[in-house]
Gaussian input, Z-matrix of N, CA and C with variables (Angstrom, degrees):
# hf/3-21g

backbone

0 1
 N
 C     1     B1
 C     2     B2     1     A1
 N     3     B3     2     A2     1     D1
 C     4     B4     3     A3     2     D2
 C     5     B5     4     A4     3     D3
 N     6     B6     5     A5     4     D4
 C     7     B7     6     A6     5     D5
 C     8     B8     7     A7     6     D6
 N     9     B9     8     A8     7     D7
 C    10    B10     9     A9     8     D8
 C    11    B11    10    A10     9     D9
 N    12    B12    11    A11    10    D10
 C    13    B13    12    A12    11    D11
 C    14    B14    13    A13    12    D12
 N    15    B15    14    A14    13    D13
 C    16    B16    15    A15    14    D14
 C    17    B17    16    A16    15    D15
 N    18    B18    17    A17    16    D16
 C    19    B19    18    A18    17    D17
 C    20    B20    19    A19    18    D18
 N    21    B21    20    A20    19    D19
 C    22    B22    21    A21    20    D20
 C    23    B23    22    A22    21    D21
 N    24    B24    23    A23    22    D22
 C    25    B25    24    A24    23    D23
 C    26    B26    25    A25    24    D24
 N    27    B27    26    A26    25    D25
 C    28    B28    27    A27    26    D26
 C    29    B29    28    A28    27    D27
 N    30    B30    29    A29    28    D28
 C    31    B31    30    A30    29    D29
 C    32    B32    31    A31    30    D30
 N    33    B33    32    A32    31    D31
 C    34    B34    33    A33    32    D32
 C    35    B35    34    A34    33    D33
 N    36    B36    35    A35    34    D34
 C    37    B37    36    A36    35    D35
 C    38    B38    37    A37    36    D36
 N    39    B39    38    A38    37    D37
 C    40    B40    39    A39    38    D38
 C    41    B41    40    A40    39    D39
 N    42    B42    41    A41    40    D40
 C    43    B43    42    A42    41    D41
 C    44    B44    43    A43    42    D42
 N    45    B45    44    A44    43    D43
 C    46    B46    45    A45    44    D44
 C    47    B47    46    A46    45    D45
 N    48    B48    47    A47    46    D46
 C    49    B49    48    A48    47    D47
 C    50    B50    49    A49    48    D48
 N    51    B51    50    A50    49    D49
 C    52    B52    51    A51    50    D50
 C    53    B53    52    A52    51    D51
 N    54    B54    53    A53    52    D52
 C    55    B55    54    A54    53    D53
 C    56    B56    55    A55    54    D54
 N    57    B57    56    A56    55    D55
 C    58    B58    57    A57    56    D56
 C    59    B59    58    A58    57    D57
 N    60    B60    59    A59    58    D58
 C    61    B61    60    A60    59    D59
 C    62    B62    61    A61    60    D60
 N    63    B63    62    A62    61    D61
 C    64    B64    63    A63    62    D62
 C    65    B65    64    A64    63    D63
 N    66    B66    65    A65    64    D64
 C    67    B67    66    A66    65    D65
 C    68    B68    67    A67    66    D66
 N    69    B69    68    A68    67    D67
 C    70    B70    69    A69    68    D68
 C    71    B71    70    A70    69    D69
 N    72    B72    71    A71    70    D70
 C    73    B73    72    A72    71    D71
 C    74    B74    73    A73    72    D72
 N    75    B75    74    A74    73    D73
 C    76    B76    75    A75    74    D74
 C    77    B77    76    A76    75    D75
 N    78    B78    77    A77    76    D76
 C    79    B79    78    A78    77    D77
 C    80    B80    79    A79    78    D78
 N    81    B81    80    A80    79    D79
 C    82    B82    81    A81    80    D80
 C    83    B83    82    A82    81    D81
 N    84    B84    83    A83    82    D82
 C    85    B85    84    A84    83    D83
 C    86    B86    85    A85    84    D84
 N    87    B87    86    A86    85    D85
 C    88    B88    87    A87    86    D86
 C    89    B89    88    A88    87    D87
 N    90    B90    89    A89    88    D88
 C    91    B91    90    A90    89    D89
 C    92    B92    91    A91    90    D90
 N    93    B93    92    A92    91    D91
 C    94    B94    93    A93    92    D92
 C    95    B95    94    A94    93    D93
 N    96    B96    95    A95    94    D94
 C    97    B97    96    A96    95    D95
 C    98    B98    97    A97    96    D96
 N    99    B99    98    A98    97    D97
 C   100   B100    99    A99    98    D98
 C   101   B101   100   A100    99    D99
 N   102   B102   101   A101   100   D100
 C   103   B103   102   A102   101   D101
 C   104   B104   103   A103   102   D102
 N   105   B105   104   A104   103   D103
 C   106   B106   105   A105   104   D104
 C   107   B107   106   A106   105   D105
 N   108   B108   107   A107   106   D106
 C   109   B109   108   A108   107   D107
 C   110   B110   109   A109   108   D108
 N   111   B111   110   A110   109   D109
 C   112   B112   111   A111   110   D110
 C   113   B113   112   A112   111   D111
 N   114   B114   113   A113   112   D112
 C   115   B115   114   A114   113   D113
 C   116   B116   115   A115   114   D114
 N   117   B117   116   A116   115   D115
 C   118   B118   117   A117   116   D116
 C   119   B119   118   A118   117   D117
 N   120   B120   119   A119   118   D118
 C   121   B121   120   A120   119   D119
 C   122   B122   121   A121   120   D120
 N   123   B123   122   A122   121   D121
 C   124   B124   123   A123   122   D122
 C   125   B125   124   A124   123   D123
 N   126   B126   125   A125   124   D124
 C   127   B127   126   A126   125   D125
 C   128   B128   127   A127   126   D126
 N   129   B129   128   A128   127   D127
 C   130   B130   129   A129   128   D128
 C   131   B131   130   A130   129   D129
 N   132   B132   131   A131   130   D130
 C   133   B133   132   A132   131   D131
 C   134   B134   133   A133   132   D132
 N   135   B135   134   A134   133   D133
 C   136   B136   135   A135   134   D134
 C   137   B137   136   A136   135   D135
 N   138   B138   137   A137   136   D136
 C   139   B139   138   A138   137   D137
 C   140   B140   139   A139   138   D138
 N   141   B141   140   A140   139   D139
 C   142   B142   141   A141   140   D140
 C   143   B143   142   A142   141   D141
 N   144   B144   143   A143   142   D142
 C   145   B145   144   A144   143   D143
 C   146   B146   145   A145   144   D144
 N   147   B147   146   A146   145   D145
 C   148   B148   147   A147   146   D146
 C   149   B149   148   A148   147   D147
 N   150   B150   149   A149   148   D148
 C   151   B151   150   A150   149   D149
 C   152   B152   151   A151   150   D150
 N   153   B153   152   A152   151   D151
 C   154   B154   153   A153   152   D152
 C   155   B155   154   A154   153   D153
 N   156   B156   155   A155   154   D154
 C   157   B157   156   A156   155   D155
 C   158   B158   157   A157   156   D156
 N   159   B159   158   A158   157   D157
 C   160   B160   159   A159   158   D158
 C   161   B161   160   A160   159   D159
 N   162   B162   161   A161   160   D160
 C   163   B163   162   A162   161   D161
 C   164   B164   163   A163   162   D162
 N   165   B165   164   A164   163   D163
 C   166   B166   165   A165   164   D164
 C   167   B167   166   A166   165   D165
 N   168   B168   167   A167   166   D166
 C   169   B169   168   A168   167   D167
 C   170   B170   169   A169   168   D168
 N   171   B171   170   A170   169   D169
 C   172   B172   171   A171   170   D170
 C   173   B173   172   A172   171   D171
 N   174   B174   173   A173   172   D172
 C   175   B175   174   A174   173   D173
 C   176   B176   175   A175   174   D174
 N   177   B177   176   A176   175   D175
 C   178   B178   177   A177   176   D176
 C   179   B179   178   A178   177   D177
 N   180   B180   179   A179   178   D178
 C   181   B181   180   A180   179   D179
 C   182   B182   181   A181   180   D180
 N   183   B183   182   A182   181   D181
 C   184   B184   183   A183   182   D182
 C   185   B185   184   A184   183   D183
 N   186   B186   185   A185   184   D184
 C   187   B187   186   A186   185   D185
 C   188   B188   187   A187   186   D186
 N   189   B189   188   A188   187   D187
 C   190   B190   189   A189   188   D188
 C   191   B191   190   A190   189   D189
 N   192   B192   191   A191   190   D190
 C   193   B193   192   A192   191   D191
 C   194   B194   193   A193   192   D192
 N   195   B195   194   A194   193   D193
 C   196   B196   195   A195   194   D194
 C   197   B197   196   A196   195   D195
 N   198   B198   197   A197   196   D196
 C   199   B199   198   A198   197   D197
 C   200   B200   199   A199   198   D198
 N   201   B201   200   A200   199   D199
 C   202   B202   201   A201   200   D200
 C   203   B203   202   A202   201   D201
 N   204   B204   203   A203   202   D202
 C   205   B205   204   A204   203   D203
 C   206   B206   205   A205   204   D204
 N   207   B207   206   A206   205   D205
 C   208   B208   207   A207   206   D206
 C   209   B209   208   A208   207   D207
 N   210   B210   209   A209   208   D208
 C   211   B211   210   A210   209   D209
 C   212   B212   211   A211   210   D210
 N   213   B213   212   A212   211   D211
 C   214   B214   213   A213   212   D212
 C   215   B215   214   A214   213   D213
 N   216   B216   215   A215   214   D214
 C   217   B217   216   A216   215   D215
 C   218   B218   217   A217   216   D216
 N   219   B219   218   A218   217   D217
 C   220   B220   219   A219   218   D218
 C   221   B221   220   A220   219   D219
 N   222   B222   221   A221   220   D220
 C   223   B223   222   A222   221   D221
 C   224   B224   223   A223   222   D222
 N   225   B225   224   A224   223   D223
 C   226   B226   225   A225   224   D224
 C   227   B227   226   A226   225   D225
 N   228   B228   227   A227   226   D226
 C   229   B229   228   A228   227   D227
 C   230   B230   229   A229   228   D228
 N   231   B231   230   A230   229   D229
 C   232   B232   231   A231   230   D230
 C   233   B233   232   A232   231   D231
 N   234   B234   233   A233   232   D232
 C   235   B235   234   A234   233   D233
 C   236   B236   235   A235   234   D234
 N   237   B237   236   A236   235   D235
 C   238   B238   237   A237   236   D236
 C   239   B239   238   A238   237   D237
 N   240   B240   239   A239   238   D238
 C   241   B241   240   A240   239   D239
 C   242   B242   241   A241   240   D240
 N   243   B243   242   A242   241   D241
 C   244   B244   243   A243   242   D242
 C   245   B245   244   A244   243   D243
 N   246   B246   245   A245   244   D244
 C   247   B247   246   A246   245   D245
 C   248   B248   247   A247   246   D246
 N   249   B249   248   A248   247   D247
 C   250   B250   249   A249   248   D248
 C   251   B251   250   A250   249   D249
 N   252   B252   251   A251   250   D250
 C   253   B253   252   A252   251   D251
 C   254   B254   253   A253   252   D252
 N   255   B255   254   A254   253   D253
 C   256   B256   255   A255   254   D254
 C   257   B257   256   A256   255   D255
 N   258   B258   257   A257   256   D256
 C   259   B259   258   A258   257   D257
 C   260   B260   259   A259   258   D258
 N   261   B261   260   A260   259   D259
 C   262   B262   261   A261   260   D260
 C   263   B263   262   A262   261   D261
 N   264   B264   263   A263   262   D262
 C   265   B265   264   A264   263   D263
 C   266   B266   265   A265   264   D264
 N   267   B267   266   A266   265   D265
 C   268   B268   267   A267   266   D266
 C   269   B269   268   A268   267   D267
 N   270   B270   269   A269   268   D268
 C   271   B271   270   A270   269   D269
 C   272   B272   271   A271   270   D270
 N   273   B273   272   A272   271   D271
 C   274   B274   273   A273   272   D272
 C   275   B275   274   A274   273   D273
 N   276   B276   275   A275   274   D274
 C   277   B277   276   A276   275   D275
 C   278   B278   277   A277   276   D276
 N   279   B279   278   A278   277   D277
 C   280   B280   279   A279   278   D278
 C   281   B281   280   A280   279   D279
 N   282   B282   281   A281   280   D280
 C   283   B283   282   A282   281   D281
 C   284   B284   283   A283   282   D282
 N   285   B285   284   A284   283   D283
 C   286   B286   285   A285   284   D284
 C   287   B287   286   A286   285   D285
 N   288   B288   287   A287   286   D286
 C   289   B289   288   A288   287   D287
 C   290   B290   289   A289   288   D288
 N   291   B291   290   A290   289   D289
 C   292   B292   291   A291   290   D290
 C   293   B293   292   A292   291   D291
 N   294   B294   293   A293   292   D292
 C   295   B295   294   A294   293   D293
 C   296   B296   295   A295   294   D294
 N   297   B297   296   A296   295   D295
 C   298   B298   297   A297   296   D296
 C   299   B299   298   A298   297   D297
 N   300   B300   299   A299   298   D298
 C   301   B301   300   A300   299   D299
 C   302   B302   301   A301   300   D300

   B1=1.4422
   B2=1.5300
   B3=1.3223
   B4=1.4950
   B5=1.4974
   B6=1.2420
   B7=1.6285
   B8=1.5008
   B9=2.2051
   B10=1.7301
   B11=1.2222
   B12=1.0833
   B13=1.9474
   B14=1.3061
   B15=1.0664
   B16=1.3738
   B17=1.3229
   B18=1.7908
   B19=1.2993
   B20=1.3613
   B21=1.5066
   B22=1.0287
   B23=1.6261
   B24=0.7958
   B25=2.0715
   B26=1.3551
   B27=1.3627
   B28=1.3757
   B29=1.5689
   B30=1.5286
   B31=1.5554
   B32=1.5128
   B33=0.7516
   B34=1.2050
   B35=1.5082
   B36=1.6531
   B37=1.4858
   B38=1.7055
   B39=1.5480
   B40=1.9421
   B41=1.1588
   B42=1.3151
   B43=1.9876
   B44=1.4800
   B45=1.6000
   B46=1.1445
   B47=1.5116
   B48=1.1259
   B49=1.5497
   B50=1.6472
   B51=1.6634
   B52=1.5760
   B53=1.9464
   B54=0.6736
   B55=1.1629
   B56=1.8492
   B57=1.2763
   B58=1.0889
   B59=1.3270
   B60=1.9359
   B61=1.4260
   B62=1.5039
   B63=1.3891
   B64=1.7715
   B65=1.8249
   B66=0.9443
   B67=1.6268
   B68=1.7502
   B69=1.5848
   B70=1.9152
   B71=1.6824
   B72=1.7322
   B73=1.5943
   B74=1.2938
   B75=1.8192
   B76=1.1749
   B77=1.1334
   B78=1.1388
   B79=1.5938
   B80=1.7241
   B81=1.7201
   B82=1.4056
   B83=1.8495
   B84=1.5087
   B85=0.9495
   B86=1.6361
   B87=1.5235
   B88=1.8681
   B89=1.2310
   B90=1.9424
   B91=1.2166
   B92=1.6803
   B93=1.3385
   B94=1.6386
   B95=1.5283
   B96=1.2125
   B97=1.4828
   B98=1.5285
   B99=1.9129
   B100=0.8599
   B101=1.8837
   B102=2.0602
   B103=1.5677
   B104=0.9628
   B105=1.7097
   B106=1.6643
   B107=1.7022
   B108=1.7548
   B109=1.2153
   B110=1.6983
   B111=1.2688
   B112=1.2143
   B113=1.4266
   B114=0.7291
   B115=1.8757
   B116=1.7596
   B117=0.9924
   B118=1.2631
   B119=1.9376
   B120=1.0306
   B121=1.3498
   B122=1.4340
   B123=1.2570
   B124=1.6301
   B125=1.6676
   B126=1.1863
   B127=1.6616
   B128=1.8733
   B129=1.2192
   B130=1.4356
   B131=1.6981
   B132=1.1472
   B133=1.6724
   B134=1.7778
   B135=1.2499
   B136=1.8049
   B137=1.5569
   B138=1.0108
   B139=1.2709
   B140=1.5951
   B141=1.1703
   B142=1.8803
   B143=2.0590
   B144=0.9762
   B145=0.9747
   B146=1.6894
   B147=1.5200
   B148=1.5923
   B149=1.7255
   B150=1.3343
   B151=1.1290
   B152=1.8048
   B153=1.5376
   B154=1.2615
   B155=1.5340
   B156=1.0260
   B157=1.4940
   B158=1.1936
   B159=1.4807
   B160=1.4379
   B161=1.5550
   B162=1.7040
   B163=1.5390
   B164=1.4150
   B165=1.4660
   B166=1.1714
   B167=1.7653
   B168=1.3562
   B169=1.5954
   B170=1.2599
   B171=1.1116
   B172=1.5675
   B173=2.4727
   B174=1.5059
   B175=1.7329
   B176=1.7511
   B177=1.6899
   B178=1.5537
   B179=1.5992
   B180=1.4233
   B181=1.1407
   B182=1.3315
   B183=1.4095
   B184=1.3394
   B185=1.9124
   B186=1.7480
   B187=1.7488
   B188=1.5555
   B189=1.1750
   B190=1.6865
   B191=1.7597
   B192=1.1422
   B193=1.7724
   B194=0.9632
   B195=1.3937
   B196=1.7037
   B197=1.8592
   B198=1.4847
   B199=1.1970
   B200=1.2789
   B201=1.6731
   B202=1.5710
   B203=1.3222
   B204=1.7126
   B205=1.3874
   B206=1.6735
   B207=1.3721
   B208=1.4163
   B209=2.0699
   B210=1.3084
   B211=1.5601
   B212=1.4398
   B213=1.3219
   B214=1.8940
   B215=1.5458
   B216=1.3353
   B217=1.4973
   B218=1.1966
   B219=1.6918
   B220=1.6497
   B221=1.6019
   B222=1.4795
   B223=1.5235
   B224=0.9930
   B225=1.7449
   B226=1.2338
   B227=1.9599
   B228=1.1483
   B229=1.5406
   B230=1.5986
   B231=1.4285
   B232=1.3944
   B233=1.6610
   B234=1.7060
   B235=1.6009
   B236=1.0531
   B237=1.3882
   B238=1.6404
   B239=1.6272
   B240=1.0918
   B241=1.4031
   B242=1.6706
   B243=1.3894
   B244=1.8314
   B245=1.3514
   B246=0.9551
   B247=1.6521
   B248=1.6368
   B249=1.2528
   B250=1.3955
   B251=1.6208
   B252=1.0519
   B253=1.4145
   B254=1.3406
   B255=1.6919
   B256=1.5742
   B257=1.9567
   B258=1.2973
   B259=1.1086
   B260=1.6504
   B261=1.3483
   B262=1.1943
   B263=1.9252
   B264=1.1811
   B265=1.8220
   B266=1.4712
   B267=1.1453
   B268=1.0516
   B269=1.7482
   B270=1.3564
   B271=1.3286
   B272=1.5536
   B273=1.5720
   B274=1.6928
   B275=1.8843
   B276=1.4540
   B277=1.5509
   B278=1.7581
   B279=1.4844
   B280=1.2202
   B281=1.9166
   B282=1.6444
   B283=0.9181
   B284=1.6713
   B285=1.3989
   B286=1.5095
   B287=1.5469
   B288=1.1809
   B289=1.5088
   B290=1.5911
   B291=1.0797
   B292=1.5129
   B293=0.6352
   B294=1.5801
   B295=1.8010
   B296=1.6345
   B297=1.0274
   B298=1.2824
   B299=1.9693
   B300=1.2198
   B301=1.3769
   B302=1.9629
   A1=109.74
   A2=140.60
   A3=168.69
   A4=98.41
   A5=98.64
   A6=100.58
   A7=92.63
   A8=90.53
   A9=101.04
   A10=105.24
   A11=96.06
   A12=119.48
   A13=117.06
   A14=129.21
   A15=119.60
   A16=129.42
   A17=104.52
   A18=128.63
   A19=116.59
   A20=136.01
   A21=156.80
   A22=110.30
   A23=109.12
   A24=100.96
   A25=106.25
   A26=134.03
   A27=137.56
   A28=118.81
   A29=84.99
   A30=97.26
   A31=118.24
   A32=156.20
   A33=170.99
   A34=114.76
   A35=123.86
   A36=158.22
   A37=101.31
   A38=94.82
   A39=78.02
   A40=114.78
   A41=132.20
   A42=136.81
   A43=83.11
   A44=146.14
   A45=164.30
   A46=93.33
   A47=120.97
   A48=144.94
   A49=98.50
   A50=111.57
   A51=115.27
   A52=88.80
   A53=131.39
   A54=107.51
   A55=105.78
   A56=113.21
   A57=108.84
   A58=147.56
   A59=92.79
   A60=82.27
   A61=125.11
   A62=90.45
   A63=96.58
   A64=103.17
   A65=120.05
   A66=140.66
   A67=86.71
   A68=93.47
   A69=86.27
   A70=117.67
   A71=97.00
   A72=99.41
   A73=107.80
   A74=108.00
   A75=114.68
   A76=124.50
   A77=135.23
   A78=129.94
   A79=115.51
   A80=126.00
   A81=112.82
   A82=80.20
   A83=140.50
   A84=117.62
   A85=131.07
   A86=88.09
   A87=98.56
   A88=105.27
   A89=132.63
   A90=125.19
   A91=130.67
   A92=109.61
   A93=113.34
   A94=77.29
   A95=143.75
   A96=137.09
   A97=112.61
   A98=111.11
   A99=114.19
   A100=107.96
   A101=100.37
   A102=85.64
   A103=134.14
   A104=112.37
   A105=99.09
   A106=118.69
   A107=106.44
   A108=124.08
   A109=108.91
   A110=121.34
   A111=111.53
   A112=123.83
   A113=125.43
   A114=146.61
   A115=90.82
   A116=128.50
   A117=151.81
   A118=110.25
   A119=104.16
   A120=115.59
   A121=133.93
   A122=154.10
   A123=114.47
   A124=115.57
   A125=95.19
   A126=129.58
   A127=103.88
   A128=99.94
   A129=124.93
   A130=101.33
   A131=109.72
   A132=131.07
   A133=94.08
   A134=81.83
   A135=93.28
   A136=107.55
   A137=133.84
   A138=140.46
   A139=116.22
   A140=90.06
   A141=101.10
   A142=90.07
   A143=139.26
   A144=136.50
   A145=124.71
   A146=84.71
   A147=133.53
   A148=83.26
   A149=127.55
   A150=160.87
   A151=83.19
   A152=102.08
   A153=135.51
   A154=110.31
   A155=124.77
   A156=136.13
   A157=98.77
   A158=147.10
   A159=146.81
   A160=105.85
   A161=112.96
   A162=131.39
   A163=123.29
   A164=107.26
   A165=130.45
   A166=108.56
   A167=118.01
   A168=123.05
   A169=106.01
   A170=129.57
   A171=115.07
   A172=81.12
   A173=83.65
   A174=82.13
   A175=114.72
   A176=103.69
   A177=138.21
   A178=83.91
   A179=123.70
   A180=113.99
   A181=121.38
   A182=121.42
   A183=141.61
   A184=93.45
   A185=88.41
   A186=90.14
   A187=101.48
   A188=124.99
   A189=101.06
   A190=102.59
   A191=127.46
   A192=113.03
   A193=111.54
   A194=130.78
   A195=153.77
   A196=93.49
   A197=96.93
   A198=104.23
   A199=143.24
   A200=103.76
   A201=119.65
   A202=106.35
   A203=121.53
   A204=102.49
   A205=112.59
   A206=118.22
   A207=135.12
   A208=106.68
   A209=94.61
   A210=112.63
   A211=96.55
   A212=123.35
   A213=131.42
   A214=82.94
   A215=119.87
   A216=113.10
   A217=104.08
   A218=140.04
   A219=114.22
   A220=78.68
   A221=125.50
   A222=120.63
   A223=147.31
   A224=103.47
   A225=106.67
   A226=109.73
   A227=95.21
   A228=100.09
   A229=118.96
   A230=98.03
   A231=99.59
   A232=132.97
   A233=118.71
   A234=100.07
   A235=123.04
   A236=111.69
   A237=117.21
   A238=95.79
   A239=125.31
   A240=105.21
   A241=103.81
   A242=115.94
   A243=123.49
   A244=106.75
   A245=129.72
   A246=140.96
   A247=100.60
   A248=98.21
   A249=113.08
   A250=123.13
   A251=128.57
   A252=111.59
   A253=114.90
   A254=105.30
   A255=106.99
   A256=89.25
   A257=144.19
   A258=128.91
   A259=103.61
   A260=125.26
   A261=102.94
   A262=121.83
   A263=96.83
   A264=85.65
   A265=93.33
   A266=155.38
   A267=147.80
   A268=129.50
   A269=97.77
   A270=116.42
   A271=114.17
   A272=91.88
   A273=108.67
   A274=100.39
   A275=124.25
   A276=106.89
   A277=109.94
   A278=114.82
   A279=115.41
   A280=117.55
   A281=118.30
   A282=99.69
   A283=83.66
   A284=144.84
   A285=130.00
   A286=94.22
   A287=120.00
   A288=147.15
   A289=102.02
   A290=128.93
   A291=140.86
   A292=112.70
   A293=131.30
   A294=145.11
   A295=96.06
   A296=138.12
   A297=137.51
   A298=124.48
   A299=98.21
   A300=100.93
   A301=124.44
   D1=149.91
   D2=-122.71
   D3=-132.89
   D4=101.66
   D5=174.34
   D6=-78.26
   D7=138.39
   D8=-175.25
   D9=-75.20
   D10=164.62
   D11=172.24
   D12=-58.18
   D13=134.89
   D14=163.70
   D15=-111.73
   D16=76.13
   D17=-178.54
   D18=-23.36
   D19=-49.19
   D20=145.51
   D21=-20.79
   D22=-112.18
   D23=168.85
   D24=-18.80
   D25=-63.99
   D26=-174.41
   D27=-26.16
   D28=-59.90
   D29=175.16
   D30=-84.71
   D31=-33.94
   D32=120.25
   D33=-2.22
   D34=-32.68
   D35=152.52
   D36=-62.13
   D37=-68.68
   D38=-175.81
   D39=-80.99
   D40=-21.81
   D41=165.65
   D42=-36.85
   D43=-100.22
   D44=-142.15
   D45=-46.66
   D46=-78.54
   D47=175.26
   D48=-19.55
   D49=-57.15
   D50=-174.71
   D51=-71.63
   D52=-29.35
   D53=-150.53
   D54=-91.11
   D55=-26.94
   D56=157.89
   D57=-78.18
   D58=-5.78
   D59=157.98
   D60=-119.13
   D61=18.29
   D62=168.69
   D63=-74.88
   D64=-19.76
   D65=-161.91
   D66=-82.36
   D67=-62.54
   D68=-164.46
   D69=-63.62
   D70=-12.29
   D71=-168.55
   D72=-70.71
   D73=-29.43
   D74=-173.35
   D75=-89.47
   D76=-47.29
   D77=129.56
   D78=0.43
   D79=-58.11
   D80=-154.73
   D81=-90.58
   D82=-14.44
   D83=171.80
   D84=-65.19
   D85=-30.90
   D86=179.87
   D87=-74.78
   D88=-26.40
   D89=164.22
   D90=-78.76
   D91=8.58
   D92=179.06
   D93=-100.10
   D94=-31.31
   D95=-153.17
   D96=-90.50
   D97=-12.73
   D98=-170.28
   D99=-111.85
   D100=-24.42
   D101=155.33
   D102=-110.29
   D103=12.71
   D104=161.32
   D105=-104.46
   D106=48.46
   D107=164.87
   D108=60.38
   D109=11.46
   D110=169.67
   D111=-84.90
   D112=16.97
   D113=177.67
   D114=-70.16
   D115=-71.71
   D116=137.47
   D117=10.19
   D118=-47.97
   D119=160.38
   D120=-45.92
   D121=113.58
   D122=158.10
   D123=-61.99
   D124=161.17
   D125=179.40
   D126=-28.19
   D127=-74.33
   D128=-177.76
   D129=-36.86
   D130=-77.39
   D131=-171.57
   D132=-33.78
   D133=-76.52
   D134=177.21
   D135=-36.47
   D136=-90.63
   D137=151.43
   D138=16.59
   D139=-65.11
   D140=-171.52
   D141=-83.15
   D142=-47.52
   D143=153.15
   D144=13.08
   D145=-87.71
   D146=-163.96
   D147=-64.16
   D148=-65.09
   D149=178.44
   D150=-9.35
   D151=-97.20
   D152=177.49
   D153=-23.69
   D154=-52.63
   D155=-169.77
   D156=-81.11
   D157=-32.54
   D158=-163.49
   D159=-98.32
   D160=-17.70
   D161=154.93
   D162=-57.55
   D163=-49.90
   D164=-151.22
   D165=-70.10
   D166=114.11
   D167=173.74
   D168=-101.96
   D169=14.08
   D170=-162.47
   D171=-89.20
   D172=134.92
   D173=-171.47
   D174=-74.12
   D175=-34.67
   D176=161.00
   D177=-37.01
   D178=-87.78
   D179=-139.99
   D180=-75.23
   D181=2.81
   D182=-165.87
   D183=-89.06
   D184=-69.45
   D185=-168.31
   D186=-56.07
   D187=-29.98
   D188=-172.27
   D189=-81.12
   D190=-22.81
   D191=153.80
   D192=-44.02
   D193=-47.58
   D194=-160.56
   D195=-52.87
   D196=-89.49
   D197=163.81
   D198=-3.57
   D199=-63.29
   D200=-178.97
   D201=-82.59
   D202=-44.88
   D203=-170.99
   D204=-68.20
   D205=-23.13
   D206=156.25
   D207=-27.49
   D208=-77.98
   D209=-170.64
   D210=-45.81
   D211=-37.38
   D212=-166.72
   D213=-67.63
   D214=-95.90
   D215=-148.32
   D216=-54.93
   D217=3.85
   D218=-166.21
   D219=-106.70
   D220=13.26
   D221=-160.44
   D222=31.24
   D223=41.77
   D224=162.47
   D225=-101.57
   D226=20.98
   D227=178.55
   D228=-70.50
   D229=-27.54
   D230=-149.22
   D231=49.58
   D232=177.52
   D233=173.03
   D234=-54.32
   D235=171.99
   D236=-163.81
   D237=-92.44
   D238=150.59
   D239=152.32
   D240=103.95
   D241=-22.02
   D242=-166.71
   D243=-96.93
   D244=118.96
   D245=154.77
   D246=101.09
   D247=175.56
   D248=156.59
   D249=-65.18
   D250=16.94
   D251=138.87
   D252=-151.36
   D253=43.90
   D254=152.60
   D255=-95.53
   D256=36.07
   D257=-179.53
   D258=-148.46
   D259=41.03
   D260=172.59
   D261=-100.98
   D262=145.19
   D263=-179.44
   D264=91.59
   D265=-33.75
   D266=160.65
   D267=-12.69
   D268=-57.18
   D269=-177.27
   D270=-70.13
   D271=-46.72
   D272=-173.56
   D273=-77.48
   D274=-22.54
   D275=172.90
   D276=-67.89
   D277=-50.05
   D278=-176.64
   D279=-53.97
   D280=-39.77
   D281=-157.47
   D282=-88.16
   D283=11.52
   D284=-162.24
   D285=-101.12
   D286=-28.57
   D287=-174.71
   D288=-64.73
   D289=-35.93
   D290=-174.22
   D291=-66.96
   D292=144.14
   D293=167.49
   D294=-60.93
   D295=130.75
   D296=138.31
   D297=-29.10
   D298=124.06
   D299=-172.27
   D300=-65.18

């Protein structure tokens, strides 16, 4: 005979299980934030940022994020934020983002 399960532990195993990796997700988020120099930011900016991009349907403008944050971890990104083309689209997200005057 099959010793029963003990549903109880089970769950209690993956409760823990979720909880550590809601922990690690958040952790590797504060570390993409810390090497692609946006730490550097205030809170808010970031915020409204993040905001914009989680708005954003344009599919174009998604895959070419796609792209770049791609080029970052294979490191050919370099820092975020340096030269003329750590800044393109920049200008054009903020003013597309705007209420009409």
């Amino acid at each position: 005979m099959r010793k029963p399960r003990d549903i109880d532990a089970e769950l209690k195993a993956l409760a823990e299980k979720t909880k550590q990796l809601k922990e690690r997700r958040v952790q590797q988020l504060g570390e993409l934030v810390i090497a692609t120099d946006a730490d550097s930011i205030d809170a808010e900016t970031l915020a409204g940022a993040l905001l914009v991009i989680a708005e954003t349907t344009d599919a174009a403008r998604k895959e070419s994020w796609r792209k770049r944050g791609a080029a970052f971890f294979q490191g050919k990104g370099g820092k975020a934020g340096k030269g003329a083309q750590g800044q393109p689209d920049r200008a054009h997200e903020a003013d597309s983002s705007a209420a009409p005057a």
